[in-house]
Each structure stands twice: as C-alpha cells, then as structure tokens.
C-alpha positions in Angstrom: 0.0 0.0 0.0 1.1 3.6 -1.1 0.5 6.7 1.4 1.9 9.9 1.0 1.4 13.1 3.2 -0.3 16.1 1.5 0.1 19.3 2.8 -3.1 21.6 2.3 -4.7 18.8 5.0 -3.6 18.9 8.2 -0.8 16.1 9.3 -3.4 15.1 11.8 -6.4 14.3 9.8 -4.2 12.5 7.5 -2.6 10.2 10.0 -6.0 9.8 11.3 -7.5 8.8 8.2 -4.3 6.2 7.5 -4.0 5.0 10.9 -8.0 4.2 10.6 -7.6 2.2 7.4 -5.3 0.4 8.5 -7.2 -1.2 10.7 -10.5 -1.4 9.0 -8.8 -2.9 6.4 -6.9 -5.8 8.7 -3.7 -4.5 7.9 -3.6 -3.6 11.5 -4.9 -7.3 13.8 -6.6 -7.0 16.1 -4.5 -7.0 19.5 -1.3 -6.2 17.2 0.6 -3.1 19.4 1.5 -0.7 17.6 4.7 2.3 17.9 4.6 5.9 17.6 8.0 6.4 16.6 7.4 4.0 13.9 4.5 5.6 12.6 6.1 8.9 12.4 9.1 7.3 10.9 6.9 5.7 8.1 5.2 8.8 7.5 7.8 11.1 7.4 6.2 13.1 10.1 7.0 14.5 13.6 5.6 12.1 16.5 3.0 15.3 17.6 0.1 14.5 14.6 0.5 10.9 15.3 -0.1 11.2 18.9 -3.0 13.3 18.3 -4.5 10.5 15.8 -3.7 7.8 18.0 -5.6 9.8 20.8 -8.7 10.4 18.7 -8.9 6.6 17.5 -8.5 5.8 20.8 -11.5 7.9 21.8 -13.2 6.4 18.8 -12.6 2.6 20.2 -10.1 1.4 17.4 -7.4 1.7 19.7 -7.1 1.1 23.4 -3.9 2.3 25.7 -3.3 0.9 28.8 -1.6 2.4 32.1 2.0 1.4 31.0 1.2 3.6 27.9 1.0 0.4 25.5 -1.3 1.2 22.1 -3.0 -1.8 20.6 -6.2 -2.0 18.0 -9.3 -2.9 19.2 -9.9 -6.5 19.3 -13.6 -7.7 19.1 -15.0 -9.8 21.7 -18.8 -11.4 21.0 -20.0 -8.9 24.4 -19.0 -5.6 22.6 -20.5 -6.9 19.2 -24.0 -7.5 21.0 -24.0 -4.6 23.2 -22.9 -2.1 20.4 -26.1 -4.0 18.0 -28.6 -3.8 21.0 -27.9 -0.2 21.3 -27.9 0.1 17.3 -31.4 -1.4 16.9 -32.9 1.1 19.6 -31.2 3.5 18.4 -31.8 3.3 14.2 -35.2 1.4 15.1 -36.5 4.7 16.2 -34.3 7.0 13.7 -36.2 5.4 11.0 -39.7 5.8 12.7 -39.0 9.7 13.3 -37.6 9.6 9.5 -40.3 8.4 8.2 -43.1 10.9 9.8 -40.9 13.3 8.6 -38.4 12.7 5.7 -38.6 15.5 2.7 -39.4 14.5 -0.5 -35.7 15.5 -1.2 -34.1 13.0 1.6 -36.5 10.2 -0.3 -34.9 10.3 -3.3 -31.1 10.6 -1.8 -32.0 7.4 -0.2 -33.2 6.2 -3.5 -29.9 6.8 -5.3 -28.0 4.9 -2.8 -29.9 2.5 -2.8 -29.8 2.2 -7.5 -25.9 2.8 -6.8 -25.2 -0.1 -4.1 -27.3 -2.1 -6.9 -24.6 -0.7 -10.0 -21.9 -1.9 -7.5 -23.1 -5.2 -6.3 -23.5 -6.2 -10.3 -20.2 -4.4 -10.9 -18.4 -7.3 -8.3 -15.2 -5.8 -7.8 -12.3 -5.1 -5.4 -13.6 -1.4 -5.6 -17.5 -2.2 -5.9 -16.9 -3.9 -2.3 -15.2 -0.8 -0.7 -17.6 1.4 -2.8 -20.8 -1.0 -1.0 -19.3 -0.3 2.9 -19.9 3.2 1.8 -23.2 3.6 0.4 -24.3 0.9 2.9 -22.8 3.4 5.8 -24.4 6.3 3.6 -27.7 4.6 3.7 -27.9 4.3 7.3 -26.7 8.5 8.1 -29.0 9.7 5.5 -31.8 7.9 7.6 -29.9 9.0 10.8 -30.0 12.7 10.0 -33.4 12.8 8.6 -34.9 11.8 12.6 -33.8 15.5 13.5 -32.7 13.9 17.1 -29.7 15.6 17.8 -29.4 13.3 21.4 -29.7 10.1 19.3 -27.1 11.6 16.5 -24.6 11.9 18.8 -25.3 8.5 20.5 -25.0 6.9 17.1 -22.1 9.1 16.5 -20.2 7.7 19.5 -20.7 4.4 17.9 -19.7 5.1 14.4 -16.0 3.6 14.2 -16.7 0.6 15.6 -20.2 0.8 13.6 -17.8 0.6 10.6 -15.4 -1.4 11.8 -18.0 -4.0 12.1 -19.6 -3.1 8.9 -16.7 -3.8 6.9 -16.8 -7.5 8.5 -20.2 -8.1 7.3 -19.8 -7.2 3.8 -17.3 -9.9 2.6 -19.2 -12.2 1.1 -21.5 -11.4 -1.8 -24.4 -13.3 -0.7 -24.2 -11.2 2.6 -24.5 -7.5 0.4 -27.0 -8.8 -1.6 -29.4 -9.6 1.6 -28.2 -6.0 3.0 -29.1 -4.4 -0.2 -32.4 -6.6 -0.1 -32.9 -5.2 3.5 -32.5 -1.6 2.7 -35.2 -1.6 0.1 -37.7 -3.7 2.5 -36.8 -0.5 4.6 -37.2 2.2 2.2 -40.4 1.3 0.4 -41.6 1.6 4.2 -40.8 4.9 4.0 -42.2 6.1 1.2 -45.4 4.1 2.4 -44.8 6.6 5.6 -45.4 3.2 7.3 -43.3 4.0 10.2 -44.1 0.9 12.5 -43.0 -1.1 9.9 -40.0 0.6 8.8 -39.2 0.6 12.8 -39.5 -3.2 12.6 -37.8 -4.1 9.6 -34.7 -2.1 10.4 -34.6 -3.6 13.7 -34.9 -7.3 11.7 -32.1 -6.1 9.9 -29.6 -4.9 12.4 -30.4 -8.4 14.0 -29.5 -10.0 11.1 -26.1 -8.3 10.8 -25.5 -9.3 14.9 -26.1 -12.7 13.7 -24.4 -13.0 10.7 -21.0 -11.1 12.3 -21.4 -13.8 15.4 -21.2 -16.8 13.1 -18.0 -15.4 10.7 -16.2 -13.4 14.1 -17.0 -16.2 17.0 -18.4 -19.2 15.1 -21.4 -18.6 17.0 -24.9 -20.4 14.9 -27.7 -18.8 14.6 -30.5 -20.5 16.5 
C-alpha cells in the first residue's frame, strides 16, 4: 500500500485517516501493538500529529492504551459486538420511525440513489465495488440518521460510528451477505415512502439483528438459533 502526506490537510487528519484504514482494512490485527516512533518514521512526520490521531482513535474505540502507555487495536469480543447491535437497533429502530413521519421529498430520493448505486456496484463485483458497497451501505444508514432530526440520538450513534464501521466492513465480505443487505434496505425504504413508520421501525430492527447474527457466526463461530 502507497501513502503519502499532503500538505493543504492537516498532518493530523491525514494520519487519522491512515492510521484508521489500516485497521479497517486488517492491515492492522486485532491486539497487534503498535509504535509511535514507527508511525512517524513511516510517515515522514513529527511524533505530535500521530499522537493526536492515536488519541482520537483511541476515543473512537479502534485503539485502546493501557496504564503502561501500551497502544494496541481494538480487538472484538462477542459482548462488545451484542452490546454495540442492542444499542444500534434502539437507536436506528426509532431514527427510521421519526424519519419516516418526517423525511422530505428531497431525503426520499437521496436514499433512492443509494440505494440504485449499491445495486450498480453489487453487479459491478469488484475489489472497488466492495469498498464502494461499505460506503453507500454506511451512507444509507446516516442519511436515515439525519433525517430523525434527534440531535441526542445523532450523537449516540455518532459515538458508535468507528466501531459501527469497523464491524460493517466484516459483514460485507461475502456477496451473498450484500446482496441480503441491499435486499434489506429496500424492504426498509419502500416503508418509508409508504410513511409506514411501524414497519420501517420493525424491519430495520430485523435487519440490524441479522447483521449481529451474521457477524457472530464469521467473528466467534457462533450459529444462529
């Protein structure tokens, strides 16, 4: 993999943004410690922007220091996956409920597109369609997010959103897996333009379930029952 720094962004943001695809991509393991000085040296940057971007993904969850200072990436354990899901399905269950009293005309169609281009990608079935599918998939869900007008649940969901995507990269993987997700989202937008809140409540809790249950089985070997 190629990075180089560019200099109208700030060193920070940069490292951030490399430091956090690193480990959604598995390039950082989880539990693998990693160095300061050997970040900066790989970058070509002071150890001051790394520090800080160390510091935010540790406040994000990606990255956990202990008392002796030690830095290691977040390692998923089958507790954090279901409490971070139960609070997700609350959460999103009730986003899409406010959404859907309220979405504009406008926010409809966004939702719309994403949906018609997660379709384009998913029969594109490339290295790039998959990255390009953990976005719009992660688009999806913020559009609907934004549109409940709940600045308290925003920022609930916001404190969730690394790991959110961290997770969300997991459960993309296989094709048969985006193809349900896609398949989901639609169930859930059709409920939306139906105004149909209850329902759309219902099937996005159905499908954040089935995400919990399909990242148990492929993270922890858990079946579903």
């Amino acid at each position: 993999m190629t990075f180089s720094i560019q200099r109208p962004v700030s060193y920070h943001d940069q490292v951030h943004r490399y430091l956090k695809d690193m480990i959604i991509k598995g390039r950082y393991q989880p539990g693998e410690r990693i160095y300061e000085s050997k970040i900066a040296k790989e970058l070509q940057v002071s150890r001051s922007p790394v520090r800080e971007a160390i510091r935010t993904l540790e406040q994000e969850g990606l990255l956990l220091i202990d008392e002796k200072s030690k830095i290691t990436v977040y390692e998923p354990t089958l507790k954090d996956l279901e409490d971070i899901y139960q609070c997700r399905q609350a959460l999103e269950s009730l986003a899409v409920s406010l959404a859907t009293q309220s979405a504009k005309k406008e926010t409809l169609e966004l939702i719309e597109r994403t949906l018609r281009e997660a379709n384009r990608e998913f029969e594109q079935n490339s290295c790039q369609s998959a990255q390009a599918l953990l976005h719009l998939n992660t688009r999806f869900h913020d559009l609907i997010i934004e549109a409940s007008q709940n600045r308290r649940l925003q920022k609930q969901l916001h404190d969730l959103r690394s790991l959110t995507f961290f997770y969300r990269s997991k459960n993309i993987e296989k094709r048969e897996r985006c193809f349900e997700i896609i398949s989901q989202h639609q169930g859930i937008y059709r409920s939306m333009r139906q105004r149909d809140e209850a329902k759309a409540a219902e099937l996005m809790r159905r499908h954040i379930e089935a995400d919990l249950c399909y990242l148990k089985t492929v993270l922890f070997g858990e079946k579903s029952e």
